[in-house]
KEBA-5907 format. One record per residue (C-alpha): chain; x, y, z; residue in one letter. Coordinates in steps of 0.001 Angstrom, whole numbers. Each point is the difference from the previous one (the first is absolute). Last residue first. Layout:
<rs>
R  chain     east    north       up  res
R      A        X        Y        Z    A
...
</rs>
This chain:
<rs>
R  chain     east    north       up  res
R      A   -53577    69752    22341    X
R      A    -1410     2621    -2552    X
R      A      415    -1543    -2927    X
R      A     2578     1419    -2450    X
R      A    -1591      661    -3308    X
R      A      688    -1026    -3503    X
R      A    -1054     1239    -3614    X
R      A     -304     -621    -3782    X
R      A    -2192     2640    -1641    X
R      A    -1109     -716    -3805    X
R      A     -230     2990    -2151    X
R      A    -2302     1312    -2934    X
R      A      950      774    -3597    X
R      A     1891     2998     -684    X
R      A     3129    -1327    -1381    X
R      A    -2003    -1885    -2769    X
R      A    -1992    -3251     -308    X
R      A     2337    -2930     -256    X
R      A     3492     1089      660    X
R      A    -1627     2037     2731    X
R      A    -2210    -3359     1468    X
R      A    -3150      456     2622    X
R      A     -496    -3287     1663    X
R      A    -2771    -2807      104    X
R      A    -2111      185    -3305    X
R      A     3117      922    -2103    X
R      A     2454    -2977     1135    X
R      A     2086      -20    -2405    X
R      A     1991     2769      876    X
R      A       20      -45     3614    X
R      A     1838    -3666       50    X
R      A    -1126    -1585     2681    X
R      A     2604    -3052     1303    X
R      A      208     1653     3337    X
R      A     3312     -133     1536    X
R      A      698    -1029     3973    X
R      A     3336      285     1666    X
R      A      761    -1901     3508    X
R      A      846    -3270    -2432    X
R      A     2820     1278    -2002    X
R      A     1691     1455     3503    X
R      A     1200     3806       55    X
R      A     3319     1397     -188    X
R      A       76     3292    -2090    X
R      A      433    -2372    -3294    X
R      A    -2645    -2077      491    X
R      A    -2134     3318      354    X
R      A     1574      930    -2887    X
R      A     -931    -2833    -2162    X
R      A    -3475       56      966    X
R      A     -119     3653    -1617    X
R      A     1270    -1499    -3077    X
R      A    -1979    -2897      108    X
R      A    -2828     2015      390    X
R      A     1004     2435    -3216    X
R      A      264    -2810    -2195    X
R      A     1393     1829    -3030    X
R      A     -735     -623    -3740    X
R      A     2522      837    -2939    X
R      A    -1579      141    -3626    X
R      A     1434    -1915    -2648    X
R      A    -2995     -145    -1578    X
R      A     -871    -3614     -692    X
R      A     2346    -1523     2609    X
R      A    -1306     2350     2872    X
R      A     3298      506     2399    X
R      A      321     -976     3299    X
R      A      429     1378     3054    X
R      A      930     -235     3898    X
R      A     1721    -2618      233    X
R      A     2355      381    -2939    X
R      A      -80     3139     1041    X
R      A     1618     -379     3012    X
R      A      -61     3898     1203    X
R      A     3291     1899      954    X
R      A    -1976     3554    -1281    X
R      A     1886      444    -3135    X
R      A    -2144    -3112     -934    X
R      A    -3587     1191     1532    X
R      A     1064     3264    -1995    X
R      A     1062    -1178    -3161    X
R      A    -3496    -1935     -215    X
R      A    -1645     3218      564    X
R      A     2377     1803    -2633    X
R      A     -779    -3654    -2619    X
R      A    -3761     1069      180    X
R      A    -2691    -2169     2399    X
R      A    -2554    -2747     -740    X
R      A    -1996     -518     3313    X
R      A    -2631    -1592     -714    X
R      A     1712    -3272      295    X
R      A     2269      604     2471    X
R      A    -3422      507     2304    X
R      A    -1279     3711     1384    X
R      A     -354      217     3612    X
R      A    -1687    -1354     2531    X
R      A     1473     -167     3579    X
R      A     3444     -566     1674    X
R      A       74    -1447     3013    X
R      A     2690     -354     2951    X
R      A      823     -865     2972    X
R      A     2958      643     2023    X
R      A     1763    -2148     2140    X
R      A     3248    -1000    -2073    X
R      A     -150     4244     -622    X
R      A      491      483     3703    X
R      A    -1203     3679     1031    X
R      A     2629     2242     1787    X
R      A    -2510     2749     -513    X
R      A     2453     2669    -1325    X
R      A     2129    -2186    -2144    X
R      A    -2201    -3303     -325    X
R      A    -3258     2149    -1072    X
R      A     2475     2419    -2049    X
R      A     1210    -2405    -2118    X
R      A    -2795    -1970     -427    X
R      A    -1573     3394    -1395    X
R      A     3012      473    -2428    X
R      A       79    -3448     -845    X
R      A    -3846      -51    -1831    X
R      A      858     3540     -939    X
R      A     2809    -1722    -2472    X
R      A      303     3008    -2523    X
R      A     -774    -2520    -2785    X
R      A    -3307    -1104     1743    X
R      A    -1351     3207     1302    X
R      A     1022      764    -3996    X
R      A    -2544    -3540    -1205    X
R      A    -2851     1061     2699    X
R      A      840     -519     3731    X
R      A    -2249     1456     2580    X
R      A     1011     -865     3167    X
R      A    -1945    -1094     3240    X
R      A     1740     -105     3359    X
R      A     -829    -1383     3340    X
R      A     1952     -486     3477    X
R      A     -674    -1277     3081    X
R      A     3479     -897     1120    X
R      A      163    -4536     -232    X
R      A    -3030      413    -2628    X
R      A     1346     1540    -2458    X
R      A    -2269      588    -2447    X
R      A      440     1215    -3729    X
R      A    -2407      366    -2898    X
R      A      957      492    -3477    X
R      A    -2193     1443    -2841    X
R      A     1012     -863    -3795    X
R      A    -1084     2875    -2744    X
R      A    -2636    -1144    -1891    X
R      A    -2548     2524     1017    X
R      A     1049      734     3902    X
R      A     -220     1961     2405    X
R      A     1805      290     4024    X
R      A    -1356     -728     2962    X
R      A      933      658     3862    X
R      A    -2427     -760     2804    X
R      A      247     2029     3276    X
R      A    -1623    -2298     2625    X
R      A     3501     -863     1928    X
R      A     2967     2169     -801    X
R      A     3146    -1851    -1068    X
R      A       35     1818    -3662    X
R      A     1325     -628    -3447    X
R      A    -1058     1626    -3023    X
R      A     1665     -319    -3618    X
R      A     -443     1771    -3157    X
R      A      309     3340      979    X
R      A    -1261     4060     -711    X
R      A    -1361      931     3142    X
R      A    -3400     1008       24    X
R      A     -529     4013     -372    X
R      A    -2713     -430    -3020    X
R      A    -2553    -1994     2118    X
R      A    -2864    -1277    -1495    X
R      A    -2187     -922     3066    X
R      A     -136    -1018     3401    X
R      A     2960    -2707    -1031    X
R      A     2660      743     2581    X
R      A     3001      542    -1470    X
R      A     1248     2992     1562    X
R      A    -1295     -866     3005    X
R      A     3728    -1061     1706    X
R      A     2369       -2    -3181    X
R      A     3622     -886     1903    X
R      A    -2151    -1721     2705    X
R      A    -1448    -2309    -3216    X
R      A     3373    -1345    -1124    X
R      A      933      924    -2881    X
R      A     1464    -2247    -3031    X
R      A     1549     2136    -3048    X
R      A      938    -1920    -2940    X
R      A    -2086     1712    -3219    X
R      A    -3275     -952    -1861    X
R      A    -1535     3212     1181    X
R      A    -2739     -972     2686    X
R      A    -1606     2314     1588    X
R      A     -224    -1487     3556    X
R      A    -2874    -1965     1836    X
R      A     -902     -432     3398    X
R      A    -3194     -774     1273    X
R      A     -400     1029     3584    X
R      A    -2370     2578    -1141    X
R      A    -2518    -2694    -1346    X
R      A     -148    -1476     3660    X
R      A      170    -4019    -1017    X
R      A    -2653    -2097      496    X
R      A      884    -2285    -2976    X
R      A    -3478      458    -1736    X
R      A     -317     3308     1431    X
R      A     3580     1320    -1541    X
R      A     -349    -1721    -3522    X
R      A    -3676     1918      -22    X
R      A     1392     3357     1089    X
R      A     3008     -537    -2780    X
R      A    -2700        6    -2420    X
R      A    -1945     2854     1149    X
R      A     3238     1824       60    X
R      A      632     -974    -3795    X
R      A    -3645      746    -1156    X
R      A      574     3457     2012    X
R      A     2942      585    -1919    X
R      A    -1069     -537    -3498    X
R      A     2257    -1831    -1655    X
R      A     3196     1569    -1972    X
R      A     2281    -2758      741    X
R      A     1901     1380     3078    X
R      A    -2255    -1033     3221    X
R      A      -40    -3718     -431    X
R      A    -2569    -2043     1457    X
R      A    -2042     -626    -2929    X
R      A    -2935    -2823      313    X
R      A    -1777     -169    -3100    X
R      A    -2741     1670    -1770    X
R      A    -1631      267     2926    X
R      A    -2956     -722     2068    X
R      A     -121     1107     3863    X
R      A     1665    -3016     1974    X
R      A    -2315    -2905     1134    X
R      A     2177    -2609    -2710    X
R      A     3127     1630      250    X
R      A     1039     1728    -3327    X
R      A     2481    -2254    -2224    X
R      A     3324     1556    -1130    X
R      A     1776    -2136     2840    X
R      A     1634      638     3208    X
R      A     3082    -1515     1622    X
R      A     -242     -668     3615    X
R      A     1799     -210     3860    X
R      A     -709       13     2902    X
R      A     3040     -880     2992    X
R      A      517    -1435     3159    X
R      A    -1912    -3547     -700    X
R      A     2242     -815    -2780    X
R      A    -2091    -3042    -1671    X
R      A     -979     2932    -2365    X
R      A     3451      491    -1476    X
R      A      414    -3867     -427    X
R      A    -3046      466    -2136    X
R      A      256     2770    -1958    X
R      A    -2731     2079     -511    X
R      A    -2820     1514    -2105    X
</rs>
């Protein structure tokens, strides 16, 4: 999949992956990219072999960190090959965030329900993609890697652009009064943000609009960020879902690449 203003970029390539095995690609049960969720290795290399040929994309110039649900952005000289994605790899930096200037090294992070953000700045040749589940959220990683694009990059937030992928709807996802606490002790608006169901009392969270909300927030324009309307959750045929089918269910890659110019 992609985003549309995203793909009118011609510097950039960019996608978000589904569950759903490429027609031509060796049969699977489904189409796992992600290296921690007990699948077998080789399935998940073969995988990731596939997403590289379709895109052309040298498959050890994809990037892609262990992600902890924390706040740390890297950029990719700070890492150099230790994420490339050869195979499992045990010694990848622990991060949530990747940002990188290089041409043809594509950066990714994964995803089942947890929101995806990608980043371009287009006036200093710049990418990032974040992984932002509900504490990536709270512990504002979204800001922290805008942060560190404009303070070390000298990138323009009003020229950034932005999209943030697939991720679990407000609807599906019902969270406990301490998550709740946190999005509030957090500075969120969450009267924007959530609601609560009527029947059960149960608070709900918009994660995308949260995550939209900071990029507002950091400086960027309503109409150079793009949000998909998928929510993971319900849509069992097209993505893999943790709230839906268990913390070791498959993983979605969302990924961009500097061109080379």
């Amino acid at each position: 999949m992609q985003f549309p203003r995203l793909k009118s970029e011609s510097g950039i390539l960019h996608f978000v992956t589904t569950r759903r095995t490429p027609a031509g690609a060796t049969p699977d049960t489904s189409f796992n990219l992600g290296e921690y969720c007990g699948d077998d290795p080789n399935t998940v290399r073969r995988n990731r072999q596939t997403l590289c040929d379709a895109l052309g994309i040298d498959p050890t110039h994809l990037y892609v960190p262990r992600q902890v649900h924390g706040d740390r952005a890297l950029f990719c000289e700070e890492i150099e090959t230790r994420c490339e994605a050869k195979a499992a790899h045990p010694d990848a930096p622990e991060a949530d965030a990747l940002i990188t200037g290089r041409e043809g090294i594509c950066i990714a992070v994964s995803t089942a329900d947890c929101a995806s953000v990608l980043l371009y700045a287009p006036d200093r040749r710049i990418v990032a993609a974040i992984h932002a589940g509900w504490r990536g959220a709270v512990n504002h990683i979204v800001t922290k890697t805008l942060d560190r694009m404009t303070r070390e990059r000298d990138c323009d937030p009003q020229h950034l652009r932005a999209a943030i992928g697939p991720s679990i709807g407000p609807e599906a996802f019902e969270v406990g009064e301490d998550v709740y606490e946190a999005f509030a002790a957090a500075g969120m608006d969450m009267t924007a943000i959530s609601h609560r169901n009527p029947a059960t009392g149960k608070a709900h969270i918009d994660l995308k609009e949260a995550v939209r909300r900071q990029l507002l927030d950091a400086g960027l324009t309503e109409d150079h960020i793009e949000v998909s309307d998928a929510c993971t959750c319900a849509r069992s045929a097209d993505f893999f879902s943790a709230r839906r089918e268990g913390l070791h269910t498959g993983r979605m890659l969302t990924g961009i690449m500097l061109k080379n110019a």
